[in-house]
VOBA-1610 file (N, C-alpha, C; in pm, whole numbers, padded with zeros to 5 digits, always signed):
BEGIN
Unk+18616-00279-03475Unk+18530-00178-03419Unk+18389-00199-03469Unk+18329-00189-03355Unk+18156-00202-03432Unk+18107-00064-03382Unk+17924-00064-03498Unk+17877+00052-03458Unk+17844+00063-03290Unk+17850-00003-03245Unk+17829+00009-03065Unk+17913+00120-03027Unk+18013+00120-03102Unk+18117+00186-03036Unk+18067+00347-03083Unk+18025+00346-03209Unk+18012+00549-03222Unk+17799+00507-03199Unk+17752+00415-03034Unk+17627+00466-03043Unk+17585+00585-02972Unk+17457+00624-03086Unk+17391+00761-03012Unk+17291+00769-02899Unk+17334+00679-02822Unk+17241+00638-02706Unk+17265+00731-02583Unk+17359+00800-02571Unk+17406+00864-02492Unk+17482+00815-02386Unk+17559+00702-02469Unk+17666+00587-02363Unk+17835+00672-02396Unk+17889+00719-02486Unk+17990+00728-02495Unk+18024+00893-02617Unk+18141+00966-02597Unk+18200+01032-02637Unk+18336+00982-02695Unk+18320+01007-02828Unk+18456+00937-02943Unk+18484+01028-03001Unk+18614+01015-02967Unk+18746+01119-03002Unk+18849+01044-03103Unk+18856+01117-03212Unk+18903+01128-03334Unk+19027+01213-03333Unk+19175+01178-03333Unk+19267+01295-03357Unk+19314+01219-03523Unk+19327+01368-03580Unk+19354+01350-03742Unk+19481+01383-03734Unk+19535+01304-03854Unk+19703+01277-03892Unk+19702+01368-04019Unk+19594+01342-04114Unk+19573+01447-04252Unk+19454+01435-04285Unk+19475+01545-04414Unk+19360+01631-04381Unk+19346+01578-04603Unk+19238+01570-04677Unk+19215+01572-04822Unk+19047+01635-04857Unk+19049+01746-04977Unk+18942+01782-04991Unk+18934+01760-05128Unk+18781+01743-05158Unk+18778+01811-05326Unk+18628+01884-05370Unk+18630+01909-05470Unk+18498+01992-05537Unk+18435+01930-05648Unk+18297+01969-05598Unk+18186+01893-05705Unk+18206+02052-05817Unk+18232+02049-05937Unk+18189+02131-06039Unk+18057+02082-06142Unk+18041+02155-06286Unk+17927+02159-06342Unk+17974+01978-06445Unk+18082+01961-06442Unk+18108+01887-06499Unk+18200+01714-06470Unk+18151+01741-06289Unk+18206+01648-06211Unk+18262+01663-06089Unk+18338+01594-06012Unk+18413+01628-05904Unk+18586+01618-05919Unk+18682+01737-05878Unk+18803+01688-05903Unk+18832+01587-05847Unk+18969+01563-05860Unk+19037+01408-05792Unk+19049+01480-05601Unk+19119+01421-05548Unk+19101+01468-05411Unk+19224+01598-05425Unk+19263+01636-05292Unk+19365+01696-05300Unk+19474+01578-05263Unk+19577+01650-05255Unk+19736+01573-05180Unk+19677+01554-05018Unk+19733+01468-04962Unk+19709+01478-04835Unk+19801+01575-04767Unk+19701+01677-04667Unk+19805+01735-04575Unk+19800+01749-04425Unk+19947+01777-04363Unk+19916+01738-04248Unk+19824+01767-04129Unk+19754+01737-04062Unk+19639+01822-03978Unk+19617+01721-03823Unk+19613+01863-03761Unk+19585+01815-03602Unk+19469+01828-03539Unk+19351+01841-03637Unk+19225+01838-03592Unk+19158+01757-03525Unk+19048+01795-03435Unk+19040+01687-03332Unk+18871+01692-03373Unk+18838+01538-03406Unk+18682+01545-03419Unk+18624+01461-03302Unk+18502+01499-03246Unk+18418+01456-03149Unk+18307+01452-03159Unk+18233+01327-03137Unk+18126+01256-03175Unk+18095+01238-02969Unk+17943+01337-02951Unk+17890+01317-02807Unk+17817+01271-02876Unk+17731+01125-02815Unk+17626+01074-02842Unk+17496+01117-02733Unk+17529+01197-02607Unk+17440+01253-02540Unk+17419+01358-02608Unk+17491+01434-02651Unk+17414+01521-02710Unk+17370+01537-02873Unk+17464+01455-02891Unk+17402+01407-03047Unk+17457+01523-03142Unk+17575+01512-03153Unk+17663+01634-03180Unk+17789+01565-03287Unk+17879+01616-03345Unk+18010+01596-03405Unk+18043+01772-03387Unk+18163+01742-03324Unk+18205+01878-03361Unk+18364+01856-03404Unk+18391+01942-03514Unk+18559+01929-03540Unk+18618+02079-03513Unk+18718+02043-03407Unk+18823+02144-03373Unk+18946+02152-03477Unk+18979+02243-03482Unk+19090+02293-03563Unk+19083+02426-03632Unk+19172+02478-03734Unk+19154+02619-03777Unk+19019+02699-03740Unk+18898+02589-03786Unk+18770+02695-03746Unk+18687+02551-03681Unk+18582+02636-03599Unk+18544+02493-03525Unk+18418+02456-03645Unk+18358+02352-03647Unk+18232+02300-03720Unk+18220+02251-03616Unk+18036+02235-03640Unk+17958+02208-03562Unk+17862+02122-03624Unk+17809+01985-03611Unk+17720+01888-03670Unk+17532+01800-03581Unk+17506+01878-03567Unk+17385+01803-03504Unk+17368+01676-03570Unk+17321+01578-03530Unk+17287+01437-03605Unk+17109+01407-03596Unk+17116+01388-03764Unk+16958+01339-03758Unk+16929+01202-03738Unk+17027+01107-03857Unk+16983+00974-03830Unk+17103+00938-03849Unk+17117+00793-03846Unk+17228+00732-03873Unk+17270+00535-03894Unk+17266+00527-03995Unk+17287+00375-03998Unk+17438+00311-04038Unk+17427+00199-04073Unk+17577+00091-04095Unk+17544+00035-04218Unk+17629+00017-04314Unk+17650-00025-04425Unk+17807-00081-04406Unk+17800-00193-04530Unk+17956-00250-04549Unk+17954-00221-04688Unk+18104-00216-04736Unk+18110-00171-04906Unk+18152-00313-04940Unk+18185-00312-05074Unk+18250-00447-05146Unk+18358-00520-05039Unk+18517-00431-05020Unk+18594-00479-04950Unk+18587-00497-04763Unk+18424-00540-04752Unk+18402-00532-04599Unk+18461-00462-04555Unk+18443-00312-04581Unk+18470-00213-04474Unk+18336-00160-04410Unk+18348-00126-04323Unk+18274-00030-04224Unk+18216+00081-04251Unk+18075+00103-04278Unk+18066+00252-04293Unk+17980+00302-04192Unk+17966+00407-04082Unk+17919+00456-03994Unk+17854+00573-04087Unk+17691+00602-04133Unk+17664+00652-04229Unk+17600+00744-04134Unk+17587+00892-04102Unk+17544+00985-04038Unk+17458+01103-04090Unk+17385+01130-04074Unk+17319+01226-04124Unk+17301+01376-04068Unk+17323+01469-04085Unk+17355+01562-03997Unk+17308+01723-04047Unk+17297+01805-03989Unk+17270+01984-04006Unk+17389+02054-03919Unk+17437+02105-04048Unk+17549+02179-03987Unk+17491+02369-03890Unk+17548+02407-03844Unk+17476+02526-03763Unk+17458+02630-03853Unk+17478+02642-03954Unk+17359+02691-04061Unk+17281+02675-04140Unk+17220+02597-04087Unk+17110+02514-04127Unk+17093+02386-04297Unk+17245+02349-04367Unk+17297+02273-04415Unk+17275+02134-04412Unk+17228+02085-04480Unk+17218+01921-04458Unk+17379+01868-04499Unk+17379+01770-04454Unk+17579+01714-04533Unk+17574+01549-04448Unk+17679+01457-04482Unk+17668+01324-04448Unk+17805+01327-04370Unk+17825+01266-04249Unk+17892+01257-04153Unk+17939+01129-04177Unk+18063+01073-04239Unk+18071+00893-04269Unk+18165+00871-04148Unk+18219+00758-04123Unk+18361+00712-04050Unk+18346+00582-04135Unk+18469+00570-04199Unk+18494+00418-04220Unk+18570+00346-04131Unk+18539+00232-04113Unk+18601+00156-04032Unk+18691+00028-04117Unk+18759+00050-04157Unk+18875-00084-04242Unk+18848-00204-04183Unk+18799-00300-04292Unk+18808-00420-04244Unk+18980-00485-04153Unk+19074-00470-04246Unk+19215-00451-04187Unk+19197-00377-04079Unk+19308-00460-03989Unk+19299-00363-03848Unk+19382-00279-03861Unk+19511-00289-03951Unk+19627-00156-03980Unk+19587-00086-04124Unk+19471-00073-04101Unk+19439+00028-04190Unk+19392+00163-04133Unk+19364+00284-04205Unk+19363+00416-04109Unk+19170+00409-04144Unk+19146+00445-04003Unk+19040+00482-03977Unk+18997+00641-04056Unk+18911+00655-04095Unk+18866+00783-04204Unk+18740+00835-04151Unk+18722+00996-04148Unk+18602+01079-04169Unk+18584+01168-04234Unk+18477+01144-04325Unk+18445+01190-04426Unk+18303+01324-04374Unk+18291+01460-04438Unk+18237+01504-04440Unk+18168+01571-04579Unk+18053+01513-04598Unk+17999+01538-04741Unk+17880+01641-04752Unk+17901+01724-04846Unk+17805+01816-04891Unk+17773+01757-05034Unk+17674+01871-05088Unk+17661+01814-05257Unk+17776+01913-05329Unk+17853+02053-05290Unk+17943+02090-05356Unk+18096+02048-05344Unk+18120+02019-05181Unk+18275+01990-05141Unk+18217+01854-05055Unk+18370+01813-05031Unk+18403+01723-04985Unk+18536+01710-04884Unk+18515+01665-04770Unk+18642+01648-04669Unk+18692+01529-04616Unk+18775+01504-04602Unk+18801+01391-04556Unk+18955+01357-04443Unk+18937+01324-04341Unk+19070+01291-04254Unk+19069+01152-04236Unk+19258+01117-04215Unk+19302+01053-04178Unk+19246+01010-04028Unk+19249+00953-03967Unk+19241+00965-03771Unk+19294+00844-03721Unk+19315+00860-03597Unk+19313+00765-03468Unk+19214+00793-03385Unk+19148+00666-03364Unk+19001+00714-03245Unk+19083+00685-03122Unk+19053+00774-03045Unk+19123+00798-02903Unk+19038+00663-02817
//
C-alpha cells in the first residue's frame, strides 16, 4: 500500500473496519503499557474530498486534517503521519501504519498528549 492510496486530493474515500480496539494514558510520571486488546467493530473513514477522518462506533469522532506526510520506521513500515483538529477544537495525530509484511495488520493510531488509541483494521 502506498500513500496514493489514503491521498487528500479528493480522489478517494478509505474505509477502515476494526477487529480491536487498545488504549493507554500519559500520567505525571509516564505513559502506562497499552491496554489488552479488545474486540471492536468500529468503522474509520478517511474522505479526502472533504478532508475528514471520522470513526463510527460507541460515540462518533470527528477529525478535520491539517497536514499530512510519510515516514518509514526502522523495520520499513509505513507511517501515514496526519495531523488533525478534533471538533473541539483539539489538536491530536491521526497515524495508519502500513506493515512492511503484507500479513501483517494494518493499524490506526489516534494520538493526543494525554491518551492514546489505537485499532486493529482491514482497509475496505
Amino acid at each position: 500500500m502506498l500513500l496514493a492510496m489514503f491521498a487528500l486530493n479528493g480522489m478517494a474515500i478509505v474505509k477502515c473496519k476494526a477487529r480491536s480496539f487498545a488504549q493507554r494514558t500519559h500520567y505525571s510520571d509516564g505513559w502506562t503499557e497499552w491496554s489488552n486488546w479488545e474486540s471492536s467493530n468500529d468503522m474509520i473513514v478517511m474522505d479526502g474530498d472533504k478532508e475528514t477522518i471520522n470513526i463510527y462506533g460507541s460515540h462518533e469522532e470527528k477529525y478535520d486534517i491539517i497536514t499530512s506526510n510519510e515516514t518509514y520506521d526502522d523495520d520499513g513500515d509505513e507511517w501515514i503521519n496526519i495531523d488533525c483538529v478534533d471538533d473541539e477544537g483539539y489538536r491530536c495525530k491521526v497515524q495508519f501504519m502500513l506493515p512492511k509484511v503484507t500479513d501483517g495488520d494494518v493499524q490506526v493510531y489516534v494520538r493526543y498528549e494525554g491518551v492514546e488509541w489505537v485499532w486493529n483494521v482491514e482497509v475496505k
